[in-house]
C-alpha positions in Angstrom: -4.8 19.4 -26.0 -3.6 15.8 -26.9 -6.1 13.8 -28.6 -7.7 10.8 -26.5 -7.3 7.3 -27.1 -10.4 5.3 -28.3 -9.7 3.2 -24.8 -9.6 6.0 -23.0 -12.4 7.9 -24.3 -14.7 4.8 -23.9 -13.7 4.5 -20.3 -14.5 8.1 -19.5 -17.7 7.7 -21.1 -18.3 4.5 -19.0 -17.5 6.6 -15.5 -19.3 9.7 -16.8 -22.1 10.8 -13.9 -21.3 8.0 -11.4 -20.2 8.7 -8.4 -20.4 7.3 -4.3 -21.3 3.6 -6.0 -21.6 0.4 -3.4 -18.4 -1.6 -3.5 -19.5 -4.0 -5.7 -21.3 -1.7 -8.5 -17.7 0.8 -8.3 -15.3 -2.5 -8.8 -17.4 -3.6 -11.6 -16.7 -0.4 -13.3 -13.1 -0.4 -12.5 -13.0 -3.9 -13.6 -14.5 -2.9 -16.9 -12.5 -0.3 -17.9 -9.1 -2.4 -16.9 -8.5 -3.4 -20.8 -4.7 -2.9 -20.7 -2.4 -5.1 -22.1 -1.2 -6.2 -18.3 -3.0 -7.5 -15.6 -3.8 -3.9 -14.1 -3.8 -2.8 -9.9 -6.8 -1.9 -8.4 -6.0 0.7 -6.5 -8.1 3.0 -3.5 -7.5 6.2 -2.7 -8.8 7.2 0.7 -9.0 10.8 1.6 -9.0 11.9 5.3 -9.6 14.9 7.5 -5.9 14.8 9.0 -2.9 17.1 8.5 0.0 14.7 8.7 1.8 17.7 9.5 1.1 17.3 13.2 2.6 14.4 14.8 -0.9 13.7 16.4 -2.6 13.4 13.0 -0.6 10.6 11.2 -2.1 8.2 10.2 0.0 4.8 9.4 -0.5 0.9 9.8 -0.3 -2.4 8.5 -3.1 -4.8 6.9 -3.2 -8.5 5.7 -5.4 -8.3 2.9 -7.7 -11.5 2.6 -6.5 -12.2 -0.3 -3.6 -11.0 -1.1 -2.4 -8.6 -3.2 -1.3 -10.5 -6.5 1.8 -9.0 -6.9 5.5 -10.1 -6.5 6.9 -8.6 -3.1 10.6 -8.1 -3.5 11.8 -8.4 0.5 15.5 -6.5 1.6 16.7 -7.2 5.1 19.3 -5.7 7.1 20.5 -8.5 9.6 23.7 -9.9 10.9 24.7 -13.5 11.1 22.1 -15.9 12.5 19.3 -13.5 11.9 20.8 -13.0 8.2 20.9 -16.9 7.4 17.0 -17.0 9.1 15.9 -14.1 6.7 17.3 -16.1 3.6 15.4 -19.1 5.0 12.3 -17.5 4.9 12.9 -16.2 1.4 14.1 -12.9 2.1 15.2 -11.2 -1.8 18.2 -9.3 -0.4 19.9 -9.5 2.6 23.2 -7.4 4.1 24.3 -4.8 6.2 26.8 -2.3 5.2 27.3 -3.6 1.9 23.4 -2.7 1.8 23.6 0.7 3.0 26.2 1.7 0.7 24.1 -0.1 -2.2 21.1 2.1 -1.5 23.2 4.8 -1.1 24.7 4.3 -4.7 20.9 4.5 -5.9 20.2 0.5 -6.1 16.8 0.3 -5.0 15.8 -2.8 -6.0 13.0 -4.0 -3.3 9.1 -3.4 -2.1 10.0 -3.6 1.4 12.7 -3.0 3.8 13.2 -5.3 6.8 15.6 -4.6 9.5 16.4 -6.2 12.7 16.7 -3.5 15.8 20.9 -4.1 16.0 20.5 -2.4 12.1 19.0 0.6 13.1 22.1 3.0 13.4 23.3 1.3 10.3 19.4 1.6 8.8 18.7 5.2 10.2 21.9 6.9 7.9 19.1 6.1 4.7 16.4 7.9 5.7 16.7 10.7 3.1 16.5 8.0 0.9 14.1 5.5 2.3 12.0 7.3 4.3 10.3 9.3 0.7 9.9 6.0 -0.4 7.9 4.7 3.0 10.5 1.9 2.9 12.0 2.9 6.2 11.7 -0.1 8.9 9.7 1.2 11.8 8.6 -1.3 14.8 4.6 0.8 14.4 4.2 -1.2 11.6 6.6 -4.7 12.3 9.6 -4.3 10.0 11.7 -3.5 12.7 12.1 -6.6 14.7 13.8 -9.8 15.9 11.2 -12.2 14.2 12.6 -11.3 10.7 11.2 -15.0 9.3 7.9 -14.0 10.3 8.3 -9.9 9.2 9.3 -11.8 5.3 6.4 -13.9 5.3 3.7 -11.5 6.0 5.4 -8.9 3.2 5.5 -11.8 0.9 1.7 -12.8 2.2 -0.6 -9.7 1.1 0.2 -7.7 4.1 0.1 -4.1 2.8 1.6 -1.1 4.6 -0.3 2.4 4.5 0.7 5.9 5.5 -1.4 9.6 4.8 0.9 11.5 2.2 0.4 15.5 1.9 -3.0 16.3 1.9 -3.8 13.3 4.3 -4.6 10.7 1.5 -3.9 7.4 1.4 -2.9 5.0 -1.9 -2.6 1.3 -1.5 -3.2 -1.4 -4.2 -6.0 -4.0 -3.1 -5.7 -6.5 -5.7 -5.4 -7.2 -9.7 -8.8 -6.7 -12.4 -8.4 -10.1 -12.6 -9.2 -10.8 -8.8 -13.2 -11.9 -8.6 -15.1 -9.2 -7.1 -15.8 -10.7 -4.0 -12.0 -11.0 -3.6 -11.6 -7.0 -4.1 -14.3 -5.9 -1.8 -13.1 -8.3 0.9 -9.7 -5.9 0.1 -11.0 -2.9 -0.1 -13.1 -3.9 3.0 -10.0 -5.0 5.0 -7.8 -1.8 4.6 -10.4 0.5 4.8 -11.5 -0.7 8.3 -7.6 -0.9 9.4 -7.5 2.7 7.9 -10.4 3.5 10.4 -9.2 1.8 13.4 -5.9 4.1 12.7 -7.6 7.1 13.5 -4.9 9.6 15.1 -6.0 11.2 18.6 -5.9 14.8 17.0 -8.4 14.0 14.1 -11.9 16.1 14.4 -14.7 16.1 12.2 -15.3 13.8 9.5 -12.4 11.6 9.2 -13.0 9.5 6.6 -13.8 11.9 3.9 -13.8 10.2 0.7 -13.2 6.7 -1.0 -12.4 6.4 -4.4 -11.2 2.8 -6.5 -9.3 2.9 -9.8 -7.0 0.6 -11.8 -3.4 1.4 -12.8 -4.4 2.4 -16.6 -8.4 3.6 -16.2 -10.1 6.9 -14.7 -11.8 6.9 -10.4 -14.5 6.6 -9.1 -16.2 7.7 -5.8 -17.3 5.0 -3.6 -19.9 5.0 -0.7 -18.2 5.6 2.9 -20.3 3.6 4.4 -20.3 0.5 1.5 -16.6 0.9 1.7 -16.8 0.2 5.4 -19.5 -2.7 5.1 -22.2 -0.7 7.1 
């Protein structure tokens, strides 16, 4: 077994025995433990009782986190003419049709999020193989598929964060940077975690929200109270 860092050690030691903490007392923790060289993600891991499987269990959506997310939101848009020159306006990163598909199909993936207006879609819907494990695929559900691309750019580039249940019906998003105050986090955390329970699919029984868990890009989880998660 590799031997542990000292960094690493000293943060296991820190999360040892603690679990289902408030908000505030887990992102304190995380916070402490973020000692990286970077300005770490704070990232939540929600775990549901859904088997995205079955069309009536997904779970997806869209949130504008309070404040933001802190990071750099590269934007691509597939758009024609005046909806091209509107996307540019609005300070879309990448913007082209064809010469855009074949780009992405020659492995240049070079963008957080993929905007497309609905005249795009038989030009858009030839990358799903390639997009769609990525959950960059424009979909109207969650506004990236639309005719008010200026608008669709801004709220990327705004802290608007997209989520989806990946295998095993579990949901990763980044709410934030260790640097962010704590107040700032748990108004995050707070925010998607309340769109993730207004998302709740009709075919979901039992206990849907299952587990909560916050960790930074470099440092170990930790459980977090449902119900603190949910500001109950």
């Amino acid at each position: 077994m590799a031997k542990l860092g000292k960094r690493t050690r000293a943060a296991r030691e820190a999360f040892a025995g603690k679990a289902n903490l408030k908000v505030e007392d887990a992102i304190s923790l995380v916070q402490g433990s973020a000692n990286a060289k970077f300005d770490e993600t704070v990232e939540v891991a929600i775990n549901l009782g859904v088997d995205p499987r079955h069309a009536d269990q997904m779970v997806r959506g869209v949130v504008s986190l309070p404040n933001g997310t802190g990071k750099t939101v590269r934007v691509a848009v597939f758009a024609r003419g005046a909806k091209a020159d509107e996307a540019r306006e609005a300070g879309a990163d990448i913007v082209g049709d064809e010469d855009l598909m074949q780009a992405i199909q020659g492995g240049v993936i070079n963008f957080d999020r993929c905007i497309a207006t609905p005249d795009m879609m038989p030009i858009v819907g030839r990358l799903g193989k390639i997009l769609g494990p990525r959950n960059l695929m424009p979909n109207p559900k969650v506004g990236t598929v639309t005719m008010d691309v200026a608008q669709a750019v801004a709220n990327a580039k705004g802290g608007e964060v997209q989520f989806k249940a990946e295998k095993g019906g579990v949901i990763h998003a980044g709410v934030g940077k260790a640097s962010f105050s704590a107040d700032a986090l748990a108004q995050n955390i707070r925010a998607i975690v309340d769109a993730v329970a207004k998302a709740r699919p009709t075919g979901a029984k039992g206990t849907y929200m299952r587990k909560v868990s916050l960790s930074s890009t470099m440092g170990p989880g930790v459980s977090v109270d449902v119900a603190s998660a949910q500001g109950l």
